[in-house]
N, C-alpha and C positions, 0 to 999 in steps of 0.2 A: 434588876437589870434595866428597866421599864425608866426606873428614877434619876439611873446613872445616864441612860440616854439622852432624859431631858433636859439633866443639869450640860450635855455637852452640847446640845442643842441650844440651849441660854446663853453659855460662853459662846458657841458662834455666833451669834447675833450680834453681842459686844464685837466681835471680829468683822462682819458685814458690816457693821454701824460706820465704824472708824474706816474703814477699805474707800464707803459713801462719803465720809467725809473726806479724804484725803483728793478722791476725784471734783469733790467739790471746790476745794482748793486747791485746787491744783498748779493754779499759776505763782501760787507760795511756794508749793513743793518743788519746781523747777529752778524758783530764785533760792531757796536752799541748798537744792545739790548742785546751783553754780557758784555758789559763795563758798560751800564745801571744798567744792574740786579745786577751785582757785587758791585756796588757803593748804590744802593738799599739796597741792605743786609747789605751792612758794617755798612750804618747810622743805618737802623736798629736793627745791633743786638747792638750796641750803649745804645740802651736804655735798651735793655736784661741785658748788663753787668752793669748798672749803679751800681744796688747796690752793686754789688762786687766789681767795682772801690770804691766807696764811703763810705762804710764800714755803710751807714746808712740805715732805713729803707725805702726805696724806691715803690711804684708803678710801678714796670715796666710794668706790662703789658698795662697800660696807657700811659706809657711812649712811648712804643713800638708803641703804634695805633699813638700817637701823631707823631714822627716821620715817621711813612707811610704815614700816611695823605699828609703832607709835603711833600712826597717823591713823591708819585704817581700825586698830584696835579701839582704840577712845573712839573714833564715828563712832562704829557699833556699840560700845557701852554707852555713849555720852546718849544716842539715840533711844536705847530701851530705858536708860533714866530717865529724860524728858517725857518719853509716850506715857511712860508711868505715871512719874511724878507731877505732869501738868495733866491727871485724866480727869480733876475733878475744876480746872481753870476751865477745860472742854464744854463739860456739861453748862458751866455758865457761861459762856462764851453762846451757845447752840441755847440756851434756857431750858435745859433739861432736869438742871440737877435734882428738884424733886422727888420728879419720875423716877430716876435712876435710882437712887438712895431711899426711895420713898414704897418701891416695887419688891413684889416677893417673891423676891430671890435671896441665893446666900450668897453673900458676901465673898466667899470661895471663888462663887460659879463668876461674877464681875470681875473678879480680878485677874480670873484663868484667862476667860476673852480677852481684856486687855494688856497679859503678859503675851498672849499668842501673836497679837497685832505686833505691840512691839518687836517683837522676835522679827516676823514675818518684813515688816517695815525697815527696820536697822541691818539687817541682812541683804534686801535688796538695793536698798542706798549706799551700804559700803560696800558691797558687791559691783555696781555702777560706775563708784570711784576706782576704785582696783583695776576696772579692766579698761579705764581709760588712763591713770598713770602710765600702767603698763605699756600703754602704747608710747609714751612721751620717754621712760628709759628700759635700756636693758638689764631689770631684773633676773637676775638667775637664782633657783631655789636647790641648784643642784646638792645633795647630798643634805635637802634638809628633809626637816619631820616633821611632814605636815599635819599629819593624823594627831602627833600627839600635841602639838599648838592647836590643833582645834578640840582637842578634848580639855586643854587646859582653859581655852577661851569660853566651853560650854560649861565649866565648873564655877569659872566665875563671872558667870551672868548670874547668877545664881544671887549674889552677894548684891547685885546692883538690880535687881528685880526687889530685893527686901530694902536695901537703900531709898529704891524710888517709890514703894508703899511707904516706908516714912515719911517719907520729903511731900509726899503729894497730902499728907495733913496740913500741911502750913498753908494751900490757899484754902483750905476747908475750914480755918480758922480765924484765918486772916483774910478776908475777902478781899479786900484794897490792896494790899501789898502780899499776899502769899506767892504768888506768879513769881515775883523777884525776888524772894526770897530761896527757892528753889534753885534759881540760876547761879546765885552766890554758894549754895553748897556745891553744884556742878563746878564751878568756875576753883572753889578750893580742892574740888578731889583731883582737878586737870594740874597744880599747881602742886601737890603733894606726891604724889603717886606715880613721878620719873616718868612723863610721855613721853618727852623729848630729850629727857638726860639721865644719865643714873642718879640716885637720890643720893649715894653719897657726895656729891659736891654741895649738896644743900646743906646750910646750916642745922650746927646738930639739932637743936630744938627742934626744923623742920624737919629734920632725917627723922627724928623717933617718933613725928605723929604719920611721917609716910610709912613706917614700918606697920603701922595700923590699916592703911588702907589695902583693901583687895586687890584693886587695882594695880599697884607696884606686884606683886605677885602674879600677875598675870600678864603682863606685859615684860617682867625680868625670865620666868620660865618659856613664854612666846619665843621670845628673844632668844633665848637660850635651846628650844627645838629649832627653830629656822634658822640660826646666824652658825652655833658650831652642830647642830643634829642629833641635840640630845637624844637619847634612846627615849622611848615612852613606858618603860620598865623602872626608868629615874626618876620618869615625870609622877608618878604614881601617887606617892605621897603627897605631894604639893595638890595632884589632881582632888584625893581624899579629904584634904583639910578646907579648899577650896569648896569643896561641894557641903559639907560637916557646916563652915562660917554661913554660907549661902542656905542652907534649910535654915540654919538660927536663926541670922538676918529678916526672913522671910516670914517668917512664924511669929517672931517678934514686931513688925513690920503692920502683920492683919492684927495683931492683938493691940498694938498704937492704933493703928487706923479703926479698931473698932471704938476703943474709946472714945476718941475724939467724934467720931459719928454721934456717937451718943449725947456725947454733949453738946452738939452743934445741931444736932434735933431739939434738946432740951432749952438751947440758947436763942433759936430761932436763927440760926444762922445758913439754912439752907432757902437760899434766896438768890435769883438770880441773877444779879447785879451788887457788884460790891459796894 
């Protein structure tokens, strides 16, 4: 018991660390959730103007939910990928990485702290955005189902928490350009994975690698409790396969990034400057 305490005591630390650093930078954080919010608004009123682009009859206020969904969802994933996947950009950015990677602890116990943060981070940021859309249109959720879009949105974090241990190899590898590297996989899953449209309008080759991604799964089921109110009795399935991809993901994810540790000790490449 003694041991398990400690290890969740290590993971808070990594959670303290990151909370330190965010206040530290903080006037980043604020130019973030205003470039957020403004990018937020614009897709959104996107669908406000459609029928007046379109000169047809249109649903916007459907339309409008449809693109928040989209909107709000990807923050919050796009957010626990980044916290993730840039956690070892962090340490050398702060000149820690050593320390961190060089310190005795397990590998487990870092990555628990820094998936909590994430969590903790990406929920309060699109939680922020959310309640100030809100104020700008009138969203109604009546007769949806909220509980089970959030149990499908907690299934698949799941998948993007083992994503973003992978991803977050490539600046542990590539010192000079791993950072951007990261962003180009973010930047194809936002591309693949229907944020802002169903995937099948995309070309087929695109449609069959979005049918891979988590993410289209998690924002068509979203979609699908909030816009008609799917029951969470239908959602079940989807929830189960979602959580089943997200432990494999995950598992697989610390077994890449342990590798690559090892070799980036063997290589000399834990240095704090690219």
């Amino acid at each position: 018991m003694s041991a398990i305490l400690y290890e969740l005591r290590a993971s808070y630390a990594f959670v303290e660390r990151n909370l330190n650093l965010v206040k530290r930078y903080m006037g980043w954080e604020i130019v973030w959730f205003a470039y957020s919010l403004a990018s937020a608004l614009s897709i959104t009123y996107i669908g406000a103007a459609m029928e007046r682009i379109s000169g047809a009859d249109v649903n916007t206020d459907y339309l409008v939910l449809y693109l928040l969904i989209g909107t709000l969802v990807w923050r919050f994933l796009s957010i626990l990928f980044n916290d993730i996947s840039e956690m070892i950009q962090w340490e050398r950015w702060e000149g820690t990485i050593e320390y961190t990677l060089m310190a005795p602890i397990h590998r487990l116990t870092h990555m628990v702290g820094q998936t909590l943060f994430a969590i903790l981070h990406g929920a309060l940021f699109t939680l922020g955005i959310a309640v100030i859309i809100i104020l700008f249109f009138d969203v109604s959720l009546e007769g949806a189902n909220v509980l089970g879009a959030l149990l499908v949105l907690l299934a698949g974090s799941f998948s993007f928490i083992g994503l973003g241990i992978m991803a977050s190899v490539l600046p542990l590898l590539f010192p000079e350009r791993g950072a951007q590297m990261t962003n180009v996989v973010q930047a194809l899953l936002l591309l693949f994975s229907g944020v802002y449209y169903p995937v099948e309008v995309l070309p087929g080759w695109m449609e069959a690698i979005a049918r891979v991604s988590p993410a289209t799964y998690v924002l068509v089921n979203i979609r699908a409790a909030l816009l008609q109110g799917e029951p969470t009795r239908s959602l079940l399935p989807i929830i189960v396969l979602l959580s089943l991809a997200g432990v494999i993901l995950t598992f697989v994810g610390l077994w890449v990034f342990r590798q690559a540790e090892l070799y980036a000790k063997r290589t000399g490449r834990l240095k704090r400057n690219g």
